[in-house]
C-alpha positions as CSV (number, residue, x, y, z in Angstrom):
1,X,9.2,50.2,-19.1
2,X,13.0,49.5,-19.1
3,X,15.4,52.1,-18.0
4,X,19.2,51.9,-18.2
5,X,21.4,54.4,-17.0
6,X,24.5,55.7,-18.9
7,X,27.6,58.1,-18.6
8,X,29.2,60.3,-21.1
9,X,32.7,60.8,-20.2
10,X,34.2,63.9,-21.9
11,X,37.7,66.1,-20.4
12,X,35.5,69.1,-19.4
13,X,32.5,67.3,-18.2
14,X,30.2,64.1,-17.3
15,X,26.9,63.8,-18.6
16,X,24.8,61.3,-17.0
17,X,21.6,60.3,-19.1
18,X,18.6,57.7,-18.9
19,X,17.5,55.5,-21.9
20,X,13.8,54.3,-21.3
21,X,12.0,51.5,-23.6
22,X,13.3,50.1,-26.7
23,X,16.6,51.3,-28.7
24,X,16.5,51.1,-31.6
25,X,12.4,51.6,-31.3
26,X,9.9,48.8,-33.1
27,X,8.9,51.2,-35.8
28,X,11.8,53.1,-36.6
29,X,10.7,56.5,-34.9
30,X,13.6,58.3,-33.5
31,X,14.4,58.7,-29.8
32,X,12.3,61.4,-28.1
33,X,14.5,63.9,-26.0
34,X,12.6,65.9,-22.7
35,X,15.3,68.3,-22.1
36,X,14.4,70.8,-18.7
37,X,16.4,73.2,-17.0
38,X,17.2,73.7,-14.2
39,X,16.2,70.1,-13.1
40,X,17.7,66.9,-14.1
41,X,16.1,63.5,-15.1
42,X,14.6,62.4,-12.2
43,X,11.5,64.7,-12.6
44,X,11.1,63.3,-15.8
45,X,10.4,59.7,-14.3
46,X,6.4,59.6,-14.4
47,X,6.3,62.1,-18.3
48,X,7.9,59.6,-19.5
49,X,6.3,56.5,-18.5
50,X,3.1,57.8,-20.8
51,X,5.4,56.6,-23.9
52,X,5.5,53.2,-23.6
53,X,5.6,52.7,-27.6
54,X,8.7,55.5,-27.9
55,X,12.6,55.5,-26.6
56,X,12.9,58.4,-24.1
57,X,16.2,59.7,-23.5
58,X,16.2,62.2,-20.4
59,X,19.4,63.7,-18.8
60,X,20.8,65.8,-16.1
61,X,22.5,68.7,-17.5
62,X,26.0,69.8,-16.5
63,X,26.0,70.5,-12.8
64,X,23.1,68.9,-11.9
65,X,22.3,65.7,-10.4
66,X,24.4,63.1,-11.4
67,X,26.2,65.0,-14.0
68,X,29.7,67.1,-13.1
C-alpha cells in the first residue's frame, strides 16, 4: 500500500497527516479516517494496512508527533 505524507499549514497550527492507498478510491467509497488520542499516526501503521481496497487517512493531532 502507498503512503504519502502531507502538511496542513494553518496560523495557529500544523497538522501533519498520512494518505494510504488510492485517492480518489476505485469504487467511489469515501476516505476512511482512524482518529486516536493521545497517539499520533504512527500506531496506526499495521490497522491500516488491513484496508488495502479503502483510502486511509490517519494524523497526528495538534501537539503530537509531527504536528505543532
Amino acid at each position: 500500500m502507498v503512503m504519502t505524507t502531507h502538511l496542513l499549514e494553518t496560523p495557529g497550527a500544523d497538522l501533519a497527516y498520512d494518505v494510504h492507498g488510492p485517492l480518489p478510491t476505485a469504487d467511489g467509497r469515501p476516505p476512511l479516517v482512524m482518529i486516536g488520542q493521545p497517539m499520533d499516526a504512527g500506531g496506526f501503521g499495521t490497522l491500516a494496512s488491513h484496508f488495502p481496497d479503502r483510502t486511509v487517512v490517519t494524523y497526528d493531532p495538534r501537539g503530537l508527533g509531527r504536528s505543532t
